[in-house]
KEBA-327767 format. One line per 3 residues: number of its first residue (from 1); their letters; for each residue x, y, z of N, C-alpha, C. Coordinates in Angstrom, 1 decimal. Each point is the difference from the previous one (the first is absolute). Example, Ala and Ser with C-alpha at 12.3 -4.5 7.8 and 13.67 -1.06 7.14 Angstrom:
2
1 = AS = 13.2 -5.7 7.8 -0.9 1.2 0.0 0.9 1.2 0.0; -0.4 1.1 -0.7 0.9 1.1 0.0 -0.8 1.1 0.8
***
This chain:
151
1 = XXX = 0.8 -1.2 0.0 -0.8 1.2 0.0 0.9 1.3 0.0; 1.3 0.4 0.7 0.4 0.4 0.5 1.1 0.6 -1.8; -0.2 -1.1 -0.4 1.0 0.3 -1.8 -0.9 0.8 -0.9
4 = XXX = -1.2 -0.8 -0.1 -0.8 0.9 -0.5 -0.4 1.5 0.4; 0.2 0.2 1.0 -0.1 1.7 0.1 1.2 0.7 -0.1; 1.3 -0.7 0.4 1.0 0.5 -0.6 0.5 -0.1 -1.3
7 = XXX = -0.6 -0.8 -1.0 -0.1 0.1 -1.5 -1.2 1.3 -0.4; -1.0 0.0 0.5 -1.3 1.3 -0.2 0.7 1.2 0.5; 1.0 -0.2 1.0 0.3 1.6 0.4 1.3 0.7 -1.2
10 = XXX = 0.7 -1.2 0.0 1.3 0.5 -0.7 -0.8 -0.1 -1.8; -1.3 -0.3 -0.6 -0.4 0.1 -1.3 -0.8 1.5 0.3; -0.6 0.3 1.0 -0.6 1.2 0.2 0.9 1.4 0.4
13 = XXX = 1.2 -0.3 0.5 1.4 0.8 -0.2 0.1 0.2 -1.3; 0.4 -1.0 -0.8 0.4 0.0 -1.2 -0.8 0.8 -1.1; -1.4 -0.2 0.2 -0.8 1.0 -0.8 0.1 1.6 0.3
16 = XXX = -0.1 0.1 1.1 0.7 1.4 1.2 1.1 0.5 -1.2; 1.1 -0.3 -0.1 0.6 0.2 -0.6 0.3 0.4 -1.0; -0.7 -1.5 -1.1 -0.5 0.7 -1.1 -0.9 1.1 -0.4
19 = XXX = -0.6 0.2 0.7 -0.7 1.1 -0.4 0.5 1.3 0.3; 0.7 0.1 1.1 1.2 1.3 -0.2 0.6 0.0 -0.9; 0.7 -1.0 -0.9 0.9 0.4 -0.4 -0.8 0.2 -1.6
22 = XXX = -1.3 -0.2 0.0 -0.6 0.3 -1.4 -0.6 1.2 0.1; 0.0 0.8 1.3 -0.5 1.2 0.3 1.6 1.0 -0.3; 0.9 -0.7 0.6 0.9 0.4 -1.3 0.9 0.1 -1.0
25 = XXX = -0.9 -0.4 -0.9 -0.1 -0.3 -1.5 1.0 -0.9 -0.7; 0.1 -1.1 0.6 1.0 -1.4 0.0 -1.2 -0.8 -0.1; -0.5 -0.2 -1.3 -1.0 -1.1 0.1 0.3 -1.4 -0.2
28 = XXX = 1.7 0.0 -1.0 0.2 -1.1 -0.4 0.3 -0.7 2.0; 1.0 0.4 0.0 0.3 -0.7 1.7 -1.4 0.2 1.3; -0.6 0.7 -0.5 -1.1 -0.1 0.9 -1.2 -1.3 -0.3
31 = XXX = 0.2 -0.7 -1.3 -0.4 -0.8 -0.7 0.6 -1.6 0.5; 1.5 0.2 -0.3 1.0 -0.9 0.8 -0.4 0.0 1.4; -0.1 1.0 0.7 -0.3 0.2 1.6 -1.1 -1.3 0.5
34 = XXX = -1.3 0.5 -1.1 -0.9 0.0 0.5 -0.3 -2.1 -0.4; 0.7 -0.3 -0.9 0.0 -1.8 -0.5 0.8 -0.4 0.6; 1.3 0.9 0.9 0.3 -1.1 1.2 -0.5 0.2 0.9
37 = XXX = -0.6 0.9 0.5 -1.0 -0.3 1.2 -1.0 -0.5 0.2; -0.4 -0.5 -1.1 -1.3 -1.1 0.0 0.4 -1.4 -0.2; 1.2 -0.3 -0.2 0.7 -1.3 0.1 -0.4 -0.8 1.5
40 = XXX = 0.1 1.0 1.4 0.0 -0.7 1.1 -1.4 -0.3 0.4; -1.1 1.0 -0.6 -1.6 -0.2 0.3 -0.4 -1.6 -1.4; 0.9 0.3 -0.6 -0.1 -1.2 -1.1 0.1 -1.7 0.3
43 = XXX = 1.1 -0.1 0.8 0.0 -1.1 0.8 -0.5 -0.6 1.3; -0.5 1.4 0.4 -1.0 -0.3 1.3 -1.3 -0.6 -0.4; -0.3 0.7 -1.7 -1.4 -0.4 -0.4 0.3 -1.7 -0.3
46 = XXX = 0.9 0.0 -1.0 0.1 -1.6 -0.5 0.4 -1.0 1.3; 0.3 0.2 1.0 0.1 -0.8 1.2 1.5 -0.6 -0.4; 1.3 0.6 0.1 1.1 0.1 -0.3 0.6 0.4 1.8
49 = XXX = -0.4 1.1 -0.1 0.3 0.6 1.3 -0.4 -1.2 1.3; -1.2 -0.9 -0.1 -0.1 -0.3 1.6 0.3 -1.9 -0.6; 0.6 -0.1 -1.3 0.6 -0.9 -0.2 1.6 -0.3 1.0
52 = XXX = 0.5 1.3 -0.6 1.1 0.4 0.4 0.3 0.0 1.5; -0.8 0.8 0.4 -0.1 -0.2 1.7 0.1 -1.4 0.5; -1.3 -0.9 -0.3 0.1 -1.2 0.1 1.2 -1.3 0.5
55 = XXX = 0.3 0.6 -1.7 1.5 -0.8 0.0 1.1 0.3 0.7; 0.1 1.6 0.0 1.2 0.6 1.0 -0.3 -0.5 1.9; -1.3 -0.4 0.2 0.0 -0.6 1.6 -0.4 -1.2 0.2
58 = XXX = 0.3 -0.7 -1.2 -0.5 -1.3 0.3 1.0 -1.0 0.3; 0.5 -0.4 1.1 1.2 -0.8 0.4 -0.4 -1.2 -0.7; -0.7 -0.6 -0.8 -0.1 -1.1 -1.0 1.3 0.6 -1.5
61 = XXX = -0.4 1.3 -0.3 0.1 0.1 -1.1 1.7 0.4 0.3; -0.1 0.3 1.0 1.7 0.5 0.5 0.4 -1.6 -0.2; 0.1 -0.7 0.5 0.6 -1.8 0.1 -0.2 -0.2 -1.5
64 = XXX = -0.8 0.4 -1.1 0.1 -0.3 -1.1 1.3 0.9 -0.9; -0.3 1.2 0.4 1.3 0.7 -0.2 1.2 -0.6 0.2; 0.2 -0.2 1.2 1.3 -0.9 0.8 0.4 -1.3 -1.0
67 = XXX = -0.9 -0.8 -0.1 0.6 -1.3 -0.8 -0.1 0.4 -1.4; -0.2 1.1 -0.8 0.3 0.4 -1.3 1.5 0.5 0.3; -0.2 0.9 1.3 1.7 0.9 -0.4 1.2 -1.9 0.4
70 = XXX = -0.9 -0.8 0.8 1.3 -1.1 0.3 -0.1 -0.9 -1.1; -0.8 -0.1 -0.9 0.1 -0.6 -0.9 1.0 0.0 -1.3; -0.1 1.8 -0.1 0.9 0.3 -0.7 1.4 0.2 0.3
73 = XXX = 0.3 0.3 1.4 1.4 -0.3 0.6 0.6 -1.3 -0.4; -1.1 -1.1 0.3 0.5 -1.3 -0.4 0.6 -0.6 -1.5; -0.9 1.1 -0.8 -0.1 -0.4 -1.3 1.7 0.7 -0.2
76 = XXX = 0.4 1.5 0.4 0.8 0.6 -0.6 1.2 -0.7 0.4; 0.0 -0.6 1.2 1.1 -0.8 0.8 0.7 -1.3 -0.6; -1.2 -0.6 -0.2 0.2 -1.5 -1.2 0.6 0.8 -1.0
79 = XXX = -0.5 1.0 -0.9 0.7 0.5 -0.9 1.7 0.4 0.1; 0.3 0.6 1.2 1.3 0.4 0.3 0.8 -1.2 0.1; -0.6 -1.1 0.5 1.0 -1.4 0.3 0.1 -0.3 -1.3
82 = XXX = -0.3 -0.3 -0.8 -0.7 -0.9 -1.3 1.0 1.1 -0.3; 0.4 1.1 -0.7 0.6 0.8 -0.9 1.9 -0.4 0.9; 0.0 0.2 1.2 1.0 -0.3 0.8 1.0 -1.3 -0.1
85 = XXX = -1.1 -0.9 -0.3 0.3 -1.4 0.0 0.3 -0.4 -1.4; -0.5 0.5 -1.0 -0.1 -0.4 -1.2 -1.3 -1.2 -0.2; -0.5 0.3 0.6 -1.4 -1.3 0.0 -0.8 0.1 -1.7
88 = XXX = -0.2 1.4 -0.1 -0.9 0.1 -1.2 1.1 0.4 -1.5; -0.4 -0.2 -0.7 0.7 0.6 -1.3 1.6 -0.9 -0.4; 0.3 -0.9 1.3 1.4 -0.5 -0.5 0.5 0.0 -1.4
91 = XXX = -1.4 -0.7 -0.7 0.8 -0.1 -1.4 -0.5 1.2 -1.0; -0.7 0.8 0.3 -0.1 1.1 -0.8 1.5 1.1 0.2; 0.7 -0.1 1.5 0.9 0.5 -0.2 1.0 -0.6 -0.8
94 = XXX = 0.4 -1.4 0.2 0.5 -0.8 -1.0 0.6 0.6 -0.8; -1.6 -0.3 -0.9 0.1 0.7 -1.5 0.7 1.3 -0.1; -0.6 0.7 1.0 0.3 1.5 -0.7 1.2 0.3 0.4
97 = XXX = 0.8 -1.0 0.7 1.9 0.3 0.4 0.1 -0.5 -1.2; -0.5 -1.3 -0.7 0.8 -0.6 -1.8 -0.3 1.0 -0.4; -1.0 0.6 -0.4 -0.5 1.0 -1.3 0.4 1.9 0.3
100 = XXX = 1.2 -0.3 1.4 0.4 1.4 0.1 1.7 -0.1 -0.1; 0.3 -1.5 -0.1 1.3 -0.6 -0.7 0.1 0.3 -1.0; -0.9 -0.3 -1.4 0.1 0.2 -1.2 -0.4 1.3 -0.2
103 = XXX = 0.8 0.3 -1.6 -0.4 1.4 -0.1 -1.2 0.1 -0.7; -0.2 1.1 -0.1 -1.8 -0.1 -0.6 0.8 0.1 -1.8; 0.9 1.0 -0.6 0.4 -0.3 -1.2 1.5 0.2 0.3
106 = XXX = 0.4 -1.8 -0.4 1.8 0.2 -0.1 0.4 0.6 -0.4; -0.1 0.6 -1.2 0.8 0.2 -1.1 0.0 1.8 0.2; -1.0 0.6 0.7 -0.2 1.3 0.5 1.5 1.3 0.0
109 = XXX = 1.2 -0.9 0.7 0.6 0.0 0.5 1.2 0.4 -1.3; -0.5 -0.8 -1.0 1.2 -0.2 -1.2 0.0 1.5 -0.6; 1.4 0.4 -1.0 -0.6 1.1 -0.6 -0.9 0.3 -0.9
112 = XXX = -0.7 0.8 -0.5 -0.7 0.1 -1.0 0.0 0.0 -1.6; 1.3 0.6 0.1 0.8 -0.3 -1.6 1.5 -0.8 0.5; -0.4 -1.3 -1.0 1.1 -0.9 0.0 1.2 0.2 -1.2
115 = XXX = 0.7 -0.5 -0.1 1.1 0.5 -1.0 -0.2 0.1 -1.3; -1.1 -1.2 -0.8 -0.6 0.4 -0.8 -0.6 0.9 -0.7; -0.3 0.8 1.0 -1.3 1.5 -0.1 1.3 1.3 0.0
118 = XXX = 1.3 -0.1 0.0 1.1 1.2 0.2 -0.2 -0.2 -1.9; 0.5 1.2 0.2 0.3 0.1 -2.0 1.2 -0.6 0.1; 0.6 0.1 -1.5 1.3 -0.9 0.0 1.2 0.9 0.0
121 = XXX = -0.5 1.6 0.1 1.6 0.6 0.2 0.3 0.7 1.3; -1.0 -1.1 1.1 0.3 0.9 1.4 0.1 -1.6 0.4; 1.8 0.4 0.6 0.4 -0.9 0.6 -0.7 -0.2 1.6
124 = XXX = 1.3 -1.3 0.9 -1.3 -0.3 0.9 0.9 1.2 1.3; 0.9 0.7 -0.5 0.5 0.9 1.2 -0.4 0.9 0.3; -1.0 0.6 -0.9 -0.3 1.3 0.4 -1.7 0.1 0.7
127 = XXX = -0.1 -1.0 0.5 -1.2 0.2 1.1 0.1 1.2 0.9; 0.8 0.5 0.0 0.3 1.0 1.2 -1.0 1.2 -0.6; 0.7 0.5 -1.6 -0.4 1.4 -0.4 -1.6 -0.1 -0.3
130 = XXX = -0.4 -1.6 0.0 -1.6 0.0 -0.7 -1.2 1.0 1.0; 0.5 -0.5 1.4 -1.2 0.6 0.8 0.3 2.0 -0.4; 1.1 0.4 0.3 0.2 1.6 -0.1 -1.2 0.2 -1.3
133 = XXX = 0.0 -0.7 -1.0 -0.4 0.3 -1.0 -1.5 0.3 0.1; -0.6 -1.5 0.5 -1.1 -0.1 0.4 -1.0 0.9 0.7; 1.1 0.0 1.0 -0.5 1.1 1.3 -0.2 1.6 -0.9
136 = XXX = 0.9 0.1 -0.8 0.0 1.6 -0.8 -1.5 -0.2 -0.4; 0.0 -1.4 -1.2 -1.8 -0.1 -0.4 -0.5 -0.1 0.5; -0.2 -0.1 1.3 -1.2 0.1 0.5 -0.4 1.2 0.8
139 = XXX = 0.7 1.0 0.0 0.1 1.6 0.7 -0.3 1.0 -1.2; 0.4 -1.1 -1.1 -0.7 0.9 -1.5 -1.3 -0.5 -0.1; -0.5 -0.7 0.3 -1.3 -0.9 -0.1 -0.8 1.2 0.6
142 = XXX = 0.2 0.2 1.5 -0.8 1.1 1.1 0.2 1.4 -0.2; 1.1 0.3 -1.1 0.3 1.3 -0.3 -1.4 -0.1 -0.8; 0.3 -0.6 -1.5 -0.9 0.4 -0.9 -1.8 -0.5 0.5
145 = XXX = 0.0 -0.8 0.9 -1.4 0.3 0.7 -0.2 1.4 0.5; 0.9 0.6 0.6 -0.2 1.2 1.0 -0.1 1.1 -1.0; 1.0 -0.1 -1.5 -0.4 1.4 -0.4 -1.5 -0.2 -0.7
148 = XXX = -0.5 -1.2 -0.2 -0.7 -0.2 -0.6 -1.2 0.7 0.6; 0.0 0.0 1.2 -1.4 0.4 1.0 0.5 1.4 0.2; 1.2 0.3 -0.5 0.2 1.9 0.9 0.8 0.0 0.7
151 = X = 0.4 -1.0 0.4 0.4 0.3 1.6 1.5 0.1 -0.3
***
């Protein structure tokens, strides 16, 4: 009994409110004001409110609480041993130590142009000067982007 009029006083506040503040001339939030303050007269109607109560003093529903929250201790606890012990998943880790042995592509590794792909009048010594070169083309690449835009 005692929720229910503290849900009707704090929705009859709430209107209080709103209407000052539509008196001055905030109708949007006086609008806001005025749909959450009827939220708490809203659940006293649908019988939410003296559900609530109910459940909050009922030393049945408390002991039901209790063996949910021990249930779940139990449940997370088995979980902690089982991951600790290696009980679950043994051979999925297995696998995934072989399949983190191998590489996903060997050959990844190799160069990209093999000796074949050099022309035939650049010997195999001058790997040194190739990148300077490269590196130039590709700072001409971002040049002629950039005058391209203005910049």
């Amino acid at each position: 009994m005692i929720a229910e009029t503290i849900c009707s006083a704090v929705s009859a506040a709430g209107l209080g409110i709103a209407a000052v503040t539509a008196y001055r001339k905030r109708f949007l939030s006086a609008a806001r004001i005025a749909a959450y303050s009827l939220v708490p007269i809203g659940l006293v109607l649908t019988g939410a409110v003296g559900w609530a109560v109910d459940t909050a003093f009922s030393p049945t529903a408390w002991l039901g609480f209790g063996l949910l929250g021990g249930a779940w201790l139990m449940f997370l606890g088995t979980r902690a041993v089982e991951r600790r012990k290696g009980i679950v998943g043994r051979k999925e880790r297995r696998a995934a130590k072989a399949a983190g042995r191998e590489a996903v592509a060997p050959a990844a590794s190799a160069p990209s142009l093999g000796t074949a792909a050099r022309p035939a009048g650049r010997s195999a010594a001058k790997p040194a000067s190739a990148p300077k070169a490269g590196a130039a083309d590709d700072f001409s690449d971002i040049e002629a982007i950039l005058k391209k835009h203005g910049i």
